[in-house]
C-alpha positions in Angstrom: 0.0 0.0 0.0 2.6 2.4 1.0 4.9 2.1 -2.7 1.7 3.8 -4.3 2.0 6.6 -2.1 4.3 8.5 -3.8 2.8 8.1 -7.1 -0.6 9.2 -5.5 0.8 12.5 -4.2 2.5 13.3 -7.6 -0.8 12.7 -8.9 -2.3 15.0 -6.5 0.3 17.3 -7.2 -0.6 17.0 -10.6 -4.0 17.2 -10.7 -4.1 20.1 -8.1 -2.1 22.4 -10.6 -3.7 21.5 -13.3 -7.2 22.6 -11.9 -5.9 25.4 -10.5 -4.0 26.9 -13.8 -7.1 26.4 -15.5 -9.4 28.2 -12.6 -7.2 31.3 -12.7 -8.3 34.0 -13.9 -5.5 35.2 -16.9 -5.0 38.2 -15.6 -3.6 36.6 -12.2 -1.3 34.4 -14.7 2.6 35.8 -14.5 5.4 34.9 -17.3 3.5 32.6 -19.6 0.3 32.4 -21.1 -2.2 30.5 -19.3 -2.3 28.0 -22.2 1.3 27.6 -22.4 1.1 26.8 -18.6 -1.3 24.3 -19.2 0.9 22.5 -21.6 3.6 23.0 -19.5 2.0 21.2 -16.6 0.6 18.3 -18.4 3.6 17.2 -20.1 6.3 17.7 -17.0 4.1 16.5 -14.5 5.3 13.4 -13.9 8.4 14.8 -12.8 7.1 17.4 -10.6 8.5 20.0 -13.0 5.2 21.3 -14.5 3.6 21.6 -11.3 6.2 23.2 -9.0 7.0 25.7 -11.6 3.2 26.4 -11.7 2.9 27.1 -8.4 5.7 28.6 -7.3 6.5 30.9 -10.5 2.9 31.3 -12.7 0.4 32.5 -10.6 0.5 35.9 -8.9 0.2 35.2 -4.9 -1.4 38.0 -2.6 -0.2 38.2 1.0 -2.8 38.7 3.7 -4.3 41.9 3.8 -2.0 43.7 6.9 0.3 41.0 7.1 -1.8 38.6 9.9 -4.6 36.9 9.9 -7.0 36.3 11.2 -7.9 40.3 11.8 -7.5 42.2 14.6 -11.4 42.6 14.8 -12.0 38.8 14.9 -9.4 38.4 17.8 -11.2 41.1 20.1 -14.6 39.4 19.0 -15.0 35.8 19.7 -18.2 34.6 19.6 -19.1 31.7 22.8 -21.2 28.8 22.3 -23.8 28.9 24.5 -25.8 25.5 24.6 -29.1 25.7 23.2 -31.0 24.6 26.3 -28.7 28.2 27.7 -29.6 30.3 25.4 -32.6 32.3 26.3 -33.9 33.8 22.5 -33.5 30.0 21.2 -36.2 29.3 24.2 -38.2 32.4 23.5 -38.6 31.2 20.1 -39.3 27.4 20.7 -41.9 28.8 23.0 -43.4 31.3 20.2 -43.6 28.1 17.9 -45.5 26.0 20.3 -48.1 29.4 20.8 -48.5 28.9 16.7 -48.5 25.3 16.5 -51.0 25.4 18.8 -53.4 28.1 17.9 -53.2 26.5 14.1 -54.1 22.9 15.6 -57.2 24.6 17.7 -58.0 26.0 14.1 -58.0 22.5 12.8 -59.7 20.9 15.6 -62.9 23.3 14.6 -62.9 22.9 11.2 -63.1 19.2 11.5 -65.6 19.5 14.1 -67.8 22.1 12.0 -67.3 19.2 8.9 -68.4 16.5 11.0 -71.3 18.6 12.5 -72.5 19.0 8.5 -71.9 15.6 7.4 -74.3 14.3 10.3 -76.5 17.1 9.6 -76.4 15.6 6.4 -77.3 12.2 7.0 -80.5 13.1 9.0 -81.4 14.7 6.2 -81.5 18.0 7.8 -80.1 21.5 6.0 -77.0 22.5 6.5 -76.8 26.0 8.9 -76.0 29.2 7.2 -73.0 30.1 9.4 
């Protein structure tokens, strides 16, 4: 299993470079044309050539905005988890959903009863009540 490792990563490698020459935009592309990359990477990339020279020399790399990530605003703003069973708006709104599911299945529970009511009326052969 292991001796097929190094041919899997090449391939990787390969394939990796590949898709990424052809997702970048050709304005981003440095040295070459994009097409000429393409080539380049599909007939060295057995040897690693292709590939390495694709992403080291033919694609314009940005640095992090400022230098670091993540951002100083993300540092000083952590958001906790807070369990839901914790978290009093997640239990306000269970509790809002239960007031709806409820007053929709009392509307329900009429509405049959007002059908049934007519369908016995019905069957006595009495008329159904203008309501």
């Amino acid at each position: 299993m292991f001796r097929y490792l190094p041919f899997l990563l090449v391939l990787a490698l390969w394939i990796y470079a590949f898709i990424d020459c052809l997702n970048t935009p050709e304005e981003q592309v440095r040295g070459l044309p994009k097409v000429i990359w393409v080539i380049i990477i599909l007939l060295f990339g057995e040897v690693l050539v292709g590939p390495i020279a694709w992403l080291v020399a033919g694609k314009v790399r940005h640095a992090p905005a400022g230098g670091a990530t993540p951002s100083e605003w993300h540092r000083n703003h952590r958001t906790e988890f807070v369990a839901p069973d914790d978290n009093p708006e997640f239990l306000q709104s269970l509790k809002a959903e239960a007031k709806k599911d409820e007053a929709l299945l009392k509307d329900w529970e009429a509405d049959l009863r007002r059908r049934e009511e007519e369908l016995r009326r019905k069957e006595r052969g009495e008329e159904p009540r203008a309501d």
